[in-house]
C-alpha positions as CSV (number, residue, x, y, z in Angstrom):
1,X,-28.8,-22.8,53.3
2,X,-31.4,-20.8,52.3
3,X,-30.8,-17.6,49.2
4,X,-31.5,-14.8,52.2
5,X,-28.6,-16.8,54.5
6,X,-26.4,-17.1,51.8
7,X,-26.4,-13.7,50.4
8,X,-25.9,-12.2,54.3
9,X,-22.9,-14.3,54.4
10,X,-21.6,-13.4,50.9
11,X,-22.4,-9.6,52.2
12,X,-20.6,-9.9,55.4
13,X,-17.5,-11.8,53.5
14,X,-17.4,-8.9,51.5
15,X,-17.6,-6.3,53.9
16,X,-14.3,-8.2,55.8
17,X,-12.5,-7.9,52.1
18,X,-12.1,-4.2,53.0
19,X,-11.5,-4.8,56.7
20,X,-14.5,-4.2,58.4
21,X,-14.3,-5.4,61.9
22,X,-16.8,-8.2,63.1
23,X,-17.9,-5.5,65.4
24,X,-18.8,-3.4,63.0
25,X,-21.1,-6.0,60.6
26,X,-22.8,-7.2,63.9
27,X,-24.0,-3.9,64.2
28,X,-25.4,-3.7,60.8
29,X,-27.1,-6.8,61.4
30,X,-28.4,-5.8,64.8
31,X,-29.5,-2.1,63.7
32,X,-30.6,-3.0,60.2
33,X,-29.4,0.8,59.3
34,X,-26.8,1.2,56.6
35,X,-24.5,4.3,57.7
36,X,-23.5,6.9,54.5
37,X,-19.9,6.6,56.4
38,X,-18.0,4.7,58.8
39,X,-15.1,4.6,60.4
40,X,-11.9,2.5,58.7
41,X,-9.3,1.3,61.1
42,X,-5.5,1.4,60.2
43,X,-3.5,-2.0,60.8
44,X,-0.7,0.2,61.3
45,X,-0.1,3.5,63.6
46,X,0.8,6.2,61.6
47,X,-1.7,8.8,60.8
48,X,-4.2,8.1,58.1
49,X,-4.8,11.2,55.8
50,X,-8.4,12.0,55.0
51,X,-7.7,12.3,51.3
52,X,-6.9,8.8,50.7
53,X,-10.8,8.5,50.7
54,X,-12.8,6.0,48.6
């Protein structure tokens, strides 16, 4: 494994740390364009303030 392929799987580990779907990191990879936000999904179903922000 090459630097380039190992550093877009260390990226994409990272990204799933903070539980960013699949779906959502084969979009990066497939539009190459880094968004200023995106959407985080709750693993529960209550409501999910907007002030809990990072």
């Amino acid at each position: 494994m090459d630097g380039g392929t190992a550093l877009l799987k260390a990226s994409a580990q990272r990204l799933r740390y903070w539980d960013i779907t699949d779906g959502q990191i084969a979009e990066l990879e497939r539009t190459r364009q880094v968004k200023r936000t995106m959407e985080i999904y709750s693993t529960s179903r209550r409501h999910c303030s907007p002030q809990g922000r990072i």
